[in-house]
C-alpha positions in Angstrom: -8.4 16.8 22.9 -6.0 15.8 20.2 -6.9 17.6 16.7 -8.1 14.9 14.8 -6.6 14.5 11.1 -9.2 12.9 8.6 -8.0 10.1 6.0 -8.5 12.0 3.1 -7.4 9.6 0.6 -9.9 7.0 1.9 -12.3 9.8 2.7 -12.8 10.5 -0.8 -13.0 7.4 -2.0 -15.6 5.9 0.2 -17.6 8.8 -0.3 -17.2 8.0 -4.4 -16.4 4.9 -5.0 -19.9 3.1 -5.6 -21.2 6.2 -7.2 -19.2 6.7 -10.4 -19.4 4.8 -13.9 -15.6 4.1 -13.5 -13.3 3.8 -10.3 -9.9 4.1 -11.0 -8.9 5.6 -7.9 -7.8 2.0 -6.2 -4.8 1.1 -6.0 -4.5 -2.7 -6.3 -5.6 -5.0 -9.5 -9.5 -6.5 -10.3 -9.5 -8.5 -7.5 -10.9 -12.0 -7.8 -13.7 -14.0 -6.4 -13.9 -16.5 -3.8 -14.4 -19.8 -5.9 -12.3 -19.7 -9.3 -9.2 -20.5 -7.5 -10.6 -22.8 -4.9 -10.6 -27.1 -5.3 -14.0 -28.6 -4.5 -12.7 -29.8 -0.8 -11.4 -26.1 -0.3 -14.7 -25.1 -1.2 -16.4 -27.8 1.1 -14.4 -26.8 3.8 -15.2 -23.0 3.8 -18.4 -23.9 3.7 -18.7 -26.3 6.8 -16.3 -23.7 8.8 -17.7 -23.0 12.4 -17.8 -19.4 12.6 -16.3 -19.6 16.3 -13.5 -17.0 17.4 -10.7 -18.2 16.0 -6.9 -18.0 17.2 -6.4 -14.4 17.9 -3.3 -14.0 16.9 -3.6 -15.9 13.5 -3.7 -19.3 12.2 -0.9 -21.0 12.9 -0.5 -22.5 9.8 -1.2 -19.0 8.2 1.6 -17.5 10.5 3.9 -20.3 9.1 2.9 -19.5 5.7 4.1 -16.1 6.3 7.1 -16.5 8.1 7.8 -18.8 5.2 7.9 -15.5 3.1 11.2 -14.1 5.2 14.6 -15.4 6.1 15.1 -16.8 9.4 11.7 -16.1 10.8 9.2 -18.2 13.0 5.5 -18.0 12.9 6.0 -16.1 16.8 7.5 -13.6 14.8 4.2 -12.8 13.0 0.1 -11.1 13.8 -2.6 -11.9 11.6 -4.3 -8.4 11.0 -7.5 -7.7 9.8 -5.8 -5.7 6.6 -2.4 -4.0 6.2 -4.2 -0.9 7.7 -5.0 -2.5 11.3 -1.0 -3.5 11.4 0.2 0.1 10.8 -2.5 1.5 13.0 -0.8 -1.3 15.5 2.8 -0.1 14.7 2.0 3.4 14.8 0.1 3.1 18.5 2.5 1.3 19.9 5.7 3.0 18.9 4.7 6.4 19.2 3.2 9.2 21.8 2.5 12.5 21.6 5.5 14.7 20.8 7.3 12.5 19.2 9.2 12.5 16.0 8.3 10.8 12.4 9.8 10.8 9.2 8.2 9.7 5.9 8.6 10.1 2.4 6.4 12.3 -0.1 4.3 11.5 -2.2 3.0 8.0 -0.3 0.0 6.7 1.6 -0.1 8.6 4.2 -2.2 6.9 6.4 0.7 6.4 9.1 1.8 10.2 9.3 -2.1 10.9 9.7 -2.1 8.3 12.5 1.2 9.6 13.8 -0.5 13.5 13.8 -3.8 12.3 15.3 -1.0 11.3 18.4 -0.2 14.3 18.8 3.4 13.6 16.8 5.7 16.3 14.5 5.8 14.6 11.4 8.8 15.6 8.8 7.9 15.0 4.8 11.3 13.6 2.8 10.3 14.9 -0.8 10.8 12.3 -3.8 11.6 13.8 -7.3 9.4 13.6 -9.8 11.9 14.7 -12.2 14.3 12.3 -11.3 12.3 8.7 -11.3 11.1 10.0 -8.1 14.6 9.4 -6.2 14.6 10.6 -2.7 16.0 13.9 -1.7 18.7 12.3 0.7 20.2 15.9 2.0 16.4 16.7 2.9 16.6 13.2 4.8 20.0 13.7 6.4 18.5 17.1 8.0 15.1 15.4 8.6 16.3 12.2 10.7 18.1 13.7 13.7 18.4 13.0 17.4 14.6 12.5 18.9 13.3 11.1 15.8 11.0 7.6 16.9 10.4 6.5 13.9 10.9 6.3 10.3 8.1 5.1 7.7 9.0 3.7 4.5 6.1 1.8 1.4 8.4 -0.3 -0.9 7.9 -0.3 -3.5 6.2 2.9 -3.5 2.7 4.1 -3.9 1.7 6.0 -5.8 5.2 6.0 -7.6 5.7 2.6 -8.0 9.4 3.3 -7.5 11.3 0.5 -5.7 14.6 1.2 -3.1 17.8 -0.1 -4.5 19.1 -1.8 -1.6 22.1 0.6 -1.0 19.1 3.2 -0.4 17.3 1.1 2.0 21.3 0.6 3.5 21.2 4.6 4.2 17.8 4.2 5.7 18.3 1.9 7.9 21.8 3.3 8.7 19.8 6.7 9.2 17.3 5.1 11.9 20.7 3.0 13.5 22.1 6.4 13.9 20.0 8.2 16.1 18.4 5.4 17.8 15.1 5.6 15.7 12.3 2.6 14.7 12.0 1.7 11.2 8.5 0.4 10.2 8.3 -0.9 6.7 5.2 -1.1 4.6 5.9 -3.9 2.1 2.3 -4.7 0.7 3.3 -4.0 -3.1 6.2 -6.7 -2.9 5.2 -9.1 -5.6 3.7 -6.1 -7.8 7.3 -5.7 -9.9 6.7 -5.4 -13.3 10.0 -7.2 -14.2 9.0 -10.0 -12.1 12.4 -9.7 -10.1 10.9 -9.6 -5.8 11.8 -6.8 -4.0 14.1 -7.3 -1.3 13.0 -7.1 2.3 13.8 -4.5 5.0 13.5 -7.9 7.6 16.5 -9.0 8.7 17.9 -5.4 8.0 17.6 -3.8 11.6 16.7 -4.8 14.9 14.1 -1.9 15.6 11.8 -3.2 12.8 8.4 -3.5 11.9 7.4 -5.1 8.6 4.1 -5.0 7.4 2.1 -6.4 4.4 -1.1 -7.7 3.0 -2.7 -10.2 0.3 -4.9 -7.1 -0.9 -2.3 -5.3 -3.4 0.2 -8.6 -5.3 -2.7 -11.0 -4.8 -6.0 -9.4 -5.8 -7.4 -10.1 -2.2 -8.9 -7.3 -1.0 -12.0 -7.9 0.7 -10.2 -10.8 2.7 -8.8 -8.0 4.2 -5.4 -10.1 6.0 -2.4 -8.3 7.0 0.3 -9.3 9.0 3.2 -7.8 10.8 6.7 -9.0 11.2 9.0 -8.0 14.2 10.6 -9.7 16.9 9.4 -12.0 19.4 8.4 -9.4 21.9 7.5 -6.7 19.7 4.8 -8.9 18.3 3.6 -9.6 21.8 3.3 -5.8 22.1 1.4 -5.5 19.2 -0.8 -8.6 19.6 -1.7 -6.7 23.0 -3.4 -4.4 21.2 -4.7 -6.1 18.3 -6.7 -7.4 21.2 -8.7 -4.3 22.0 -9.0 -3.2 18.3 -10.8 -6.2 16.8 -9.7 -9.3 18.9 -8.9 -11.3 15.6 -9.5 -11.4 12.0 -12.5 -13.0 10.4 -12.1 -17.3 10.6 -13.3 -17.7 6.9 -10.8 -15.0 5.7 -7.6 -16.9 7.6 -9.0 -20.1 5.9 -8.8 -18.6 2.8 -5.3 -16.8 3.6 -4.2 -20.2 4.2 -5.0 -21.6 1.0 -3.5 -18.5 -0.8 -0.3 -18.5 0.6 0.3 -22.3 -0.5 3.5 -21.9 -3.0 1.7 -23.2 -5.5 -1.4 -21.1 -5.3 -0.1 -18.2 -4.1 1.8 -18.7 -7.6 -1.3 -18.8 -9.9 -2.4 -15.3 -7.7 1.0 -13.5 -8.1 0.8 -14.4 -11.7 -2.9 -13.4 -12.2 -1.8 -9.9 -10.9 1.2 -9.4 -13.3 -0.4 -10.1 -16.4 -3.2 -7.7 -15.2 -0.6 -5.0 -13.9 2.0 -5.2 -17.0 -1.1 -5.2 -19.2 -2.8 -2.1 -17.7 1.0 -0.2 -17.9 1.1 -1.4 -21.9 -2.5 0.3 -22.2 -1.5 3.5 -20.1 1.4 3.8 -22.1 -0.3 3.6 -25.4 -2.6 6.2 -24.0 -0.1 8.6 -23.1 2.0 9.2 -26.5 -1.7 10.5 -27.8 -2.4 12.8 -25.6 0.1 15.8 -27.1 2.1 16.4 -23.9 -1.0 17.1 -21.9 -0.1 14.5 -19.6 3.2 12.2 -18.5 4.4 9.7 -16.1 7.8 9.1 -14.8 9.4 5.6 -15.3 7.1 2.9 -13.0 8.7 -0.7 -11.6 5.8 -1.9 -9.3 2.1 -1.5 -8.3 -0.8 -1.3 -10.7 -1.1 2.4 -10.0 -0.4 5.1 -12.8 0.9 8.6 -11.2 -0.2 10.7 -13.9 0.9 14.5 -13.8 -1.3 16.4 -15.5 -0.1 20.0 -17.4 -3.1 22.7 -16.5 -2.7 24.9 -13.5 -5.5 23.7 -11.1 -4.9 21.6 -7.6 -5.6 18.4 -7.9 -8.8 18.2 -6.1 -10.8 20.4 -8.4 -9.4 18.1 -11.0 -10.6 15.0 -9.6 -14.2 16.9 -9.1 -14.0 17.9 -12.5 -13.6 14.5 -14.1 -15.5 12.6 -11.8 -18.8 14.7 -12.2 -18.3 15.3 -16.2 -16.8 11.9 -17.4 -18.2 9.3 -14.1 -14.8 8.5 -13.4 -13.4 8.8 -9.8 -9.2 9.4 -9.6 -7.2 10.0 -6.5 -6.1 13.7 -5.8 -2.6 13.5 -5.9 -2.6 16.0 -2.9 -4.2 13.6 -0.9 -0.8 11.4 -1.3 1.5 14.8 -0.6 2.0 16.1 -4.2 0.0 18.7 -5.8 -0.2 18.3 -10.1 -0.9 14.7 -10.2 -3.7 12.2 -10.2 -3.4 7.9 -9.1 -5.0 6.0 -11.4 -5.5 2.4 -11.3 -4.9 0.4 -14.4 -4.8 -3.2 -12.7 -8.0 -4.2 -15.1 -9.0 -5.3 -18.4 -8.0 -3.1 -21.4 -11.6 -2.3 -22.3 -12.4 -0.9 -19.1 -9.0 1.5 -18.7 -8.8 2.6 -21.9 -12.4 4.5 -22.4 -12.0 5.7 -18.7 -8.2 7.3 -19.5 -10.0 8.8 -22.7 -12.8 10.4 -20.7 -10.4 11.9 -18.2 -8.3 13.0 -21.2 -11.6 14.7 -22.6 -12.1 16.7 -19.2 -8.6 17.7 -18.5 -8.7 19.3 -22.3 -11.2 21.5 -21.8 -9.7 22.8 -18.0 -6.6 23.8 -20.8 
């Protein structure tokens, strides 16, 4: 048998998460509720929703929606997942098999390099620089992506860095992956998180061996809907859809209905917007925060995601950190070796001022004393 890799990222936070004062250790915005942004009929209808199976491979007027979001894509071009999660665990078991070759880039979620190890695959970590806005090394990529590499793995815009690709740099990746024959599977679920408001481009319409995947849970505050979707040609999705059907035969009919309504332009408008003004309002307060703090702490230069990567100067891994803080101050933070970079902490400041700021003060208070 296969050693099997825990999620330790998720791990930890299921195990925390409904235990502390605080959780900062998320990574999306406050997410909203079902009802505020719903008209009366919309709510009538959810109500009087058979709960039947519904079309296993996604509305098709959600799958419209969606393809709506790319250039020259059709609805049989896209899955309805049940989260962004279920469409990389799709991507990652039916692209790879044991021995095989995959590339990602460190620090990130690493929940498809743990997928791609629990395969049986050699996994090769790109580093990104935290002292240089977290630019990739590209002579550590160069050596990485050679001949028998399956697959690269790419977030954009980043997390927990919240960098974004300039698209010369997604060029050399997908040039890279053209190269040596390899599969390019792009995780796009912070698109819509920029903090100057300007979209990020897409990898679709890039490369022919590409997956695209993304969610409503980060940009739209839509978690618990938990709808994904993947983006690939005809007969990849059909690959795919194959084994969406063993996994969980379809997403939830009540959470497609409600995808539906969201990704309407002009709701899915009011969303985007709702997320920004929580996202570049949370920044503003971590910002503030940080020229206080005498040096104890810093962050390089963000563009997207809610998320704060906050390096923190004492010598102690990042683990024992996040223990210390979350049993002395109730406040739970992600360990930044959990995302593939010792020194650091992710911090989530997609919420209201009043509930960031005391939590960044308490973690302040604990990482004082470890100095």
């Amino acid at each position: 048998m296969t050693l099997f890799h825990p999620f330790e990222l998720e791990h930890y936070q299921s195990l925390f998460e409904h235990s502390v004062e605080t959780n900062l250790a998320d990574s999306s915005v406050k997410c909203t509720d079902v009802g505020s942004w719903l008209e009366p009929a919309e709510r009538e209808r959810l109500l009087s929703l058979g709960l039947f199976y519904p079309q296993v491979n996604g509305l098709h007027s959600l799958r419209e929606k969606i393809a709506a979001l790319y250039e020259r894509t059709s609805a049989e071009e896209v899955l309805v997942t049940t989260g962004a999660a279920q469409a990389n665990y799709l991507v990652a078991s039916t692209v790879l098999t044991a021995g095989d070759r995959v590339v990602w880039f460190s620090p990130g979620y690493r929940q498809l390099p743990g997928l791609a190890e629990n395969l049986g695959c050699e996994v090769r970590d790109v580093p990104l620089d935290p002292d240089n806005d977290w630019r990739v090394d590209w002579d550590a990529f160069e050596a990485r992506v050679t001949t028998g590499v399956r697959l690269v793995a790419v977030v954009n815009p980043n997390n927990p860095t919240g960098r974004i690709l300039e698209r010369r740099e997604m060029e050399r990746i997908v040039a890279a992956c053209d190269r040596v024959g390899a599969w390019l599977h792009a995780d796009e679920v912070y698109h819509g998180t920029e903090l100057d408001g300007e979209p990020t481009p897409s990898f679709r319409g890039m490369y022919d061996k590409l997956i695209v995947t993304n969610s409503l849970s980060k940009a739209y505050g839509l978690a618990g809907l938990r709808i994904g979707w993947a983006v690939a040609a005809p007969d990849v999705i059909q690959d795919l859809w194959r084994r969406h059907e063993y996994l969980v035969i379809a997403a939830a009919a009540p959470s497609m209905m409600l995808a539906d309504v969201a990704l309407e332009p002009e709701r899915r408008g009011v969303l985007l917007d709702r997320q920004r003004r929580l996202t570049r309002a949370g920044h503003a307060v971590l910002t503030e925060w940080l020229t206080e703090q005498d040096g104890l702490f810093s962050v390089q230069r963000r563009q997207a995601t809610a998320i704060g990567f906050i390096r923190y100067h004492v010598d102690a891994p990042s683990l024992d950190v996040a223990e210390r803080i979350r049993k002395e101050a109730s406040v739970l933070t992600a360990p930044g070796g959990f995302l593939g970079t010792e020194g650091h902490l992710r911090v989530t400041v997609g919420y209201e001022a009043e509930r960031i700021r005391p939590a960044l003060d308490r973690i302040a208070g604990v990482v004082r004393s470890m100095r």
